[in-house]
C-alpha positions as CSV (number, residue, x, y, z in Angstrom):
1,X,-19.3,18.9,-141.8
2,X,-18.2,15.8,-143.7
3,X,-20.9,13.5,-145.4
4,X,-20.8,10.4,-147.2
5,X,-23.2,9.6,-150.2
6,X,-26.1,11.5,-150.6
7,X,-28.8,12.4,-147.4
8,X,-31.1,14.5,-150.0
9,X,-34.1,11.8,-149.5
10,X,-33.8,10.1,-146.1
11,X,-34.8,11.9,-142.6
12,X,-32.3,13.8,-141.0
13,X,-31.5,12.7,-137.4
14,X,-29.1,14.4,-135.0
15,X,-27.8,12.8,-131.5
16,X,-25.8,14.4,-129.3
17,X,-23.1,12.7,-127.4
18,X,-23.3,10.3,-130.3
19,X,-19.6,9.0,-130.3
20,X,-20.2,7.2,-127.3
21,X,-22.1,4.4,-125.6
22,X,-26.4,5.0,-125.7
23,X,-25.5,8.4,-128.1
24,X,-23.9,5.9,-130.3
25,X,-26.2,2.6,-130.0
26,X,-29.1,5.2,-131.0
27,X,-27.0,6.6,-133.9
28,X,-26.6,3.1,-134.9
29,X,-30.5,2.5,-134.9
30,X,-31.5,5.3,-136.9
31,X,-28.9,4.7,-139.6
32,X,-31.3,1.0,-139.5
33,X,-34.5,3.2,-139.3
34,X,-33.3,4.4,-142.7
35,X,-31.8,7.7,-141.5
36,X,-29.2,10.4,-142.1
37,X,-27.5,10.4,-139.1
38,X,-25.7,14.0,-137.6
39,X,-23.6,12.6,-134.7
40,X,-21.9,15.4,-132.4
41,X,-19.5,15.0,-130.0
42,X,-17.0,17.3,-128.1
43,X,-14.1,16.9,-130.7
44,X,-13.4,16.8,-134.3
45,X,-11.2,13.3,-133.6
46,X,-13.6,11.7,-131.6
47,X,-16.5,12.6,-134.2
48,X,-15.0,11.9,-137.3
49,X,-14.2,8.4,-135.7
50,X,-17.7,7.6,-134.5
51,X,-18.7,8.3,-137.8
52,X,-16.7,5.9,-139.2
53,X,-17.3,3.5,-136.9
54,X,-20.9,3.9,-137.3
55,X,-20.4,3.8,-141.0
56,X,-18.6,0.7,-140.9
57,X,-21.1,-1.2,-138.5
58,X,-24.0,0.0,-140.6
59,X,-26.4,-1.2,-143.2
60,X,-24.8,-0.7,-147.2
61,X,-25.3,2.9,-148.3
62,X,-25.7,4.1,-144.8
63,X,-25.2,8.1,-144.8
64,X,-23.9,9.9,-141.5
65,X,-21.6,13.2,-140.9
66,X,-19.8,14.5,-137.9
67,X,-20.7,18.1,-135.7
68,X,-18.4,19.5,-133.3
69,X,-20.8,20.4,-130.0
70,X,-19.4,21.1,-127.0
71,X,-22.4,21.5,-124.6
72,X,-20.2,23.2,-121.2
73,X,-19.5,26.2,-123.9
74,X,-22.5,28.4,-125.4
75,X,-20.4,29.3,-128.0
76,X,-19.7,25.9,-129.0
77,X,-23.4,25.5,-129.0
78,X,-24.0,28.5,-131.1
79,X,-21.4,27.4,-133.9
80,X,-22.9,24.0,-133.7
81,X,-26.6,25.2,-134.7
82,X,-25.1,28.5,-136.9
83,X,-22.7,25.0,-138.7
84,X,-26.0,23.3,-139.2
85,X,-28.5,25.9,-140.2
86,X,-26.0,27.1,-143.1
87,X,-26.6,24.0,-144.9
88,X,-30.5,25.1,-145.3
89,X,-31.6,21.2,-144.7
90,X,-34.9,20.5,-142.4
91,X,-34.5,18.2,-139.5
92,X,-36.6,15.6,-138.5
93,X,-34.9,13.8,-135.5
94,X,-33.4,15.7,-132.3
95,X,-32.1,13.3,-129.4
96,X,-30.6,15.3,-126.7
97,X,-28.5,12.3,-125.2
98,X,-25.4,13.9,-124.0
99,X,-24.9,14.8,-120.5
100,X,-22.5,14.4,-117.7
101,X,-23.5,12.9,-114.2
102,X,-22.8,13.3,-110.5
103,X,-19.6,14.8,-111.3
104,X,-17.3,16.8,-108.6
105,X,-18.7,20.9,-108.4
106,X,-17.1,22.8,-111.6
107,X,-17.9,26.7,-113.1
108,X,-18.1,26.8,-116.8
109,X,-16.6,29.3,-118.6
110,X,-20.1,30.9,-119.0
111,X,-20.8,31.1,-115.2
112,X,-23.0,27.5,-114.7
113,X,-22.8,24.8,-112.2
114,X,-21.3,22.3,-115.2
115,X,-24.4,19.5,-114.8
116,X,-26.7,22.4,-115.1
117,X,-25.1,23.7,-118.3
118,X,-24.3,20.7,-120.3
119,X,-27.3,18.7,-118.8
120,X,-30.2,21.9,-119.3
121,X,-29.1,24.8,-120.5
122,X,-26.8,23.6,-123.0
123,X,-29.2,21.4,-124.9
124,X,-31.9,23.7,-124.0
125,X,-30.4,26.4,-126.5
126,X,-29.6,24.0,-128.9
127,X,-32.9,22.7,-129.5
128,X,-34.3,27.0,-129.5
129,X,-31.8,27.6,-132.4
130,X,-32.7,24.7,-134.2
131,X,-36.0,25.0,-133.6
132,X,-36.7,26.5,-137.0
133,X,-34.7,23.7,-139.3
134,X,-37.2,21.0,-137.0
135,X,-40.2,23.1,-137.7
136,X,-39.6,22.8,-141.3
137,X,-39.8,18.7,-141.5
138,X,-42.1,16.6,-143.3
139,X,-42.5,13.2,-143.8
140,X,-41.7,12.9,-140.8
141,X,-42.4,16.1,-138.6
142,X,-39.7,16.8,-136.5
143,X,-39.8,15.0,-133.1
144,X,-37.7,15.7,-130.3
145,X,-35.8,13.8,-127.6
146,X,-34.9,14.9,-123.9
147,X,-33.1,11.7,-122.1
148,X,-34.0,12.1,-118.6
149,X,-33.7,10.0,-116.2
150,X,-35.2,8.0,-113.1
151,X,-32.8,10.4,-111.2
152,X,-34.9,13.1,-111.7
153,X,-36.5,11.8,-108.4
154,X,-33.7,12.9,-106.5
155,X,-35.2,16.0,-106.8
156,X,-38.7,15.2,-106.1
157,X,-40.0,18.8,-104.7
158,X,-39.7,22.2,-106.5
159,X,-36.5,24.0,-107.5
160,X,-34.9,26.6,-105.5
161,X,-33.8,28.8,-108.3
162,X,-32.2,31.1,-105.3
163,X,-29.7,27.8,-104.2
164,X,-29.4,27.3,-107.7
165,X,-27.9,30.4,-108.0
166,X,-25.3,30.2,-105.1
167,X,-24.4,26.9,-106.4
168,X,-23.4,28.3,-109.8
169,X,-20.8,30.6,-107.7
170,X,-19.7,28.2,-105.3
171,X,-19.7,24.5,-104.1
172,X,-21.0,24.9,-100.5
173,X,-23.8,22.8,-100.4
174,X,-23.7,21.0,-103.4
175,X,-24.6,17.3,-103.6
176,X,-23.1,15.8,-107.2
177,X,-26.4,13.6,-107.2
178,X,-28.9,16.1,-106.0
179,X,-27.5,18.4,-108.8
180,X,-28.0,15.7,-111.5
181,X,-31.4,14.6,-110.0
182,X,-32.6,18.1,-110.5
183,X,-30.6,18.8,-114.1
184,X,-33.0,15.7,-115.5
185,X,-36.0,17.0,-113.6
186,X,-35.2,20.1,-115.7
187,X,-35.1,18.1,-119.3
188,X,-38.8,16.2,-118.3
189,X,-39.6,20.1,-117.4
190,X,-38.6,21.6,-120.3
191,X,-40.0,19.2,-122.4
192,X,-43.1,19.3,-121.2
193,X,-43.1,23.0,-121.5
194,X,-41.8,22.7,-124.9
195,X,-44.7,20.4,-126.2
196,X,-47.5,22.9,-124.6
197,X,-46.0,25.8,-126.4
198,X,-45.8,23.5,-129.9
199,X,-49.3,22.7,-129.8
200,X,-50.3,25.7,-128.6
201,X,-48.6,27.4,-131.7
202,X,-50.5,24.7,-133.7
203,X,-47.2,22.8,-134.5
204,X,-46.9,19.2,-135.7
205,X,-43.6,18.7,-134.0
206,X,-43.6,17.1,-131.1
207,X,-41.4,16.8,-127.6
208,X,-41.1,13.9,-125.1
209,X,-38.6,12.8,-122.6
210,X,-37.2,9.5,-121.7
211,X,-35.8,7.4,-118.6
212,X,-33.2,5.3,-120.3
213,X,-33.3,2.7,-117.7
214,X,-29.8,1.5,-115.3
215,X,-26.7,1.7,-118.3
216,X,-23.4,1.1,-117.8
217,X,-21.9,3.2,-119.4
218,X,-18.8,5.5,-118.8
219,X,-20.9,7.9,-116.9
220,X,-20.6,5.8,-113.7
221,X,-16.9,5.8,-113.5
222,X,-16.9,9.4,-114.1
223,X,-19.0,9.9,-111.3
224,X,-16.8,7.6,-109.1
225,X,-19.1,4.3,-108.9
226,X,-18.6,1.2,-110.2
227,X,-22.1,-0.4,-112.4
228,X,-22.0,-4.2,-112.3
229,X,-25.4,-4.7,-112.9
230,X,-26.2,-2.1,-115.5
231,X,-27.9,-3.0,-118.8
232,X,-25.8,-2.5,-122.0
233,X,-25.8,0.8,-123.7
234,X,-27.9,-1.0,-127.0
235,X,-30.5,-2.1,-124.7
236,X,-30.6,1.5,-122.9
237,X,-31.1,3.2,-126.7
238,X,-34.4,1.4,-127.0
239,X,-36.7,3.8,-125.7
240,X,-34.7,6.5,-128.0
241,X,-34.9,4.5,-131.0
242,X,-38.5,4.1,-129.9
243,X,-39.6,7.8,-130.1
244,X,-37.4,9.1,-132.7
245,X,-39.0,7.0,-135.4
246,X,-41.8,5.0,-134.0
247,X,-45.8,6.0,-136.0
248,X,-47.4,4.6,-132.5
249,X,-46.2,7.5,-131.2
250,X,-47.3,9.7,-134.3
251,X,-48.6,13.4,-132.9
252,X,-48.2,12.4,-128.9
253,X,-45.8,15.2,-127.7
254,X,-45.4,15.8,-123.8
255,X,-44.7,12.3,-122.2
256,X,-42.0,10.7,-120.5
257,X,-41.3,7.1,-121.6
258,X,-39.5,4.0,-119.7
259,X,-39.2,0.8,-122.2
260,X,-41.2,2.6,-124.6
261,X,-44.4,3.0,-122.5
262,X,-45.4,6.1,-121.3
263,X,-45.0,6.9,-117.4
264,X,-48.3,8.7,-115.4
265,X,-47.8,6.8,-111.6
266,X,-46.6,9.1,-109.6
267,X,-43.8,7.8,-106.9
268,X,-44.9,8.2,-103.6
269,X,-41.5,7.0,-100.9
270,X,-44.3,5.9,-98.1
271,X,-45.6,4.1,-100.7
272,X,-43.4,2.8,-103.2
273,X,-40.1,2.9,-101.2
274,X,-39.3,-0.9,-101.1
275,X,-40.7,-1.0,-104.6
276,X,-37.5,-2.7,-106.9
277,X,-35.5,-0.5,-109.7
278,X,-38.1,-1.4,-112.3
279,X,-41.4,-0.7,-110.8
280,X,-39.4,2.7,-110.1
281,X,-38.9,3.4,-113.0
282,X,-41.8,3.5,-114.6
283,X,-43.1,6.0,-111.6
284,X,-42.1,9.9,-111.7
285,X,-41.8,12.8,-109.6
286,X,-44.8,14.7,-109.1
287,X,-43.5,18.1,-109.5
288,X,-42.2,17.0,-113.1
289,X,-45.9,17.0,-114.0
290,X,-46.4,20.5,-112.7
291,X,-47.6,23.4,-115.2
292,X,-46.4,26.1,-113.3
293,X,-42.9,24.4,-112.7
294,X,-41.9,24.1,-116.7
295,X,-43.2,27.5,-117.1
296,X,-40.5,28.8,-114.1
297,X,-38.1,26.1,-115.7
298,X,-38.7,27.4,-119.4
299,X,-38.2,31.1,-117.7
300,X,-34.8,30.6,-116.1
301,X,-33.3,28.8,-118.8
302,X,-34.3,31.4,-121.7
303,X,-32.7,33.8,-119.2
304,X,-30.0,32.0,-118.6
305,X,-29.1,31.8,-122.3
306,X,-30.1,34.7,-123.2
307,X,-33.2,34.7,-125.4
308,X,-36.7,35.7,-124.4
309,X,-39.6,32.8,-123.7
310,X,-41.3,33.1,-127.1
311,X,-40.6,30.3,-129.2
């Protein structure tokens, strides 16, 4: 890790996918916010220049250092936290922004449908090893950030862990945006199940999830689609920003936020279906409310990396 100038007295903040469009716009507004910022990308190259970048557009005495994460390799994820943890610092701010969408059916190296790994599982064991550095924050306590997204009601009914399965060993019937509805689905899950578990353990560190809104960003070209009436990648960081450092949010763990208000309404497509992108959004699924859902989802994914369901 490279840093410039000395992070000893400001909250430490870490964003992954932070090189690059909302990643980077929220990187930008916690350096504001008065931050250290720990920006991670997929390469040394691209992280050391986001850093710079970020450095450059930032306020005078702004500190920030780079990470190498790679979220399609455990390993990568692994070295990431072990890279991290070896400095002995606390950390306050954890945005899981990174993630890949709609993209073409793909194994990982590890065995995973790729949107599963680098949208779930990947971030999922990131935020268990790290759990310890968060957990030792103050001033602020450690919050954590899933962004979801309105996509997760693509997947409105319960997951079929068996034809999740099949789909990590072959692309017969896979549907790109089916498989990203139900990767988000799984960040709301786990989040959910995350917070229950902190305050069960009588925690102060807290877990929500987010519905950045419609962003273009590179993420639509990658899936093949074109986004002409996207909003920009600043405005889509808001509701990060927003939970990361906000105090009307102080202590409230378990939510999932659209332009920084919390969302309850439950969609319902016989009654909501002509409803416009907006009023959408601020609806959700009603299995991402469901208890017994993040405790399956919280199940499969310690299995799938490998660590047992205690935190």
């Amino acid at each position: 890790m490279t840093t410039r100038a000395s992070d000893q007295e400001r909250p430490i903040s870490l964003v992954t996918g932070g090189n690059t469009g909302i990643g980077f716009e929220t990187c930008k507004g916690l350096l504001k916010e008065g931050c250290h910022v720990i920006l991670t990308a997929r390469s040394r190259r691209k992280a050391n220049e986001a850093v710079a970048a970020l450095l450059e557009s930032g306020p005078i005495g702004s500190t920030a250092e780079a990470l190498v994460l790679d979220l399609g390799s455990l390993a990568s994820v692994r070295k990431a936290a072990d890279e991290f943890l070896a400095t002995g610092r606390p950390l306050n701010i954890c945005v899981f922004n990174a993630g890949v969408m709609a993209l073409p059916w793909t194994k990982t190296a590890d065995g995973f449908e790729q949107q599963w790994q680098v949208n779930v599982l990947g971030h999922y064991l990131f935020c268990r090893l790290l759990l310890p550095a968060i957990s030792e924050s103050r001033d602020p306590f450690g919050r954590i950030v899933w962004v979801a997204s309105g996509a997760h009601r693509l997947h409105p009914e319960k997951v079929d862990y068996h034809a999740l399965a099949r789909e990590h060993e072959s692309a017969d019937g896979y549907d790109q945006w089916r498989a990203y509805g139900r990767s988000k689905l799984a960040n709301i899950l786990l989040s959910n199940e995350l917070a229950r578990r902190l305050r069960d353990a009588g925690s102060p560190v807290t877990s929500n999830a987010l519905h950045p809104g419609n962003v273009n960003t590179a993420l639509w070209s990658k899936a093949g689609r074109t986004n002409e009436t996207g909003i920009s990648a600043e405005q889509g960081a808001v509701s990060s920003i927003f939970l990361a450092g906000s105090n009307e949010i102080e202590g409230c763990s378990g939510g999932y936020y659209f332009q920084c208000k919390p969302v309850t309404t439950v969609f319902d497509d016989a009654l909501h279906k002509s409803a416009d992108y907006i009023a959408k959004s601020a609806m959700r699924a009603e299995v991402s409310l469901s208890d017994s859902e993040a405790r399956a989802m919280w199940s499969v994914a310690s299995n799938g990396v490998g660590l047992g369901e205690e935190l």
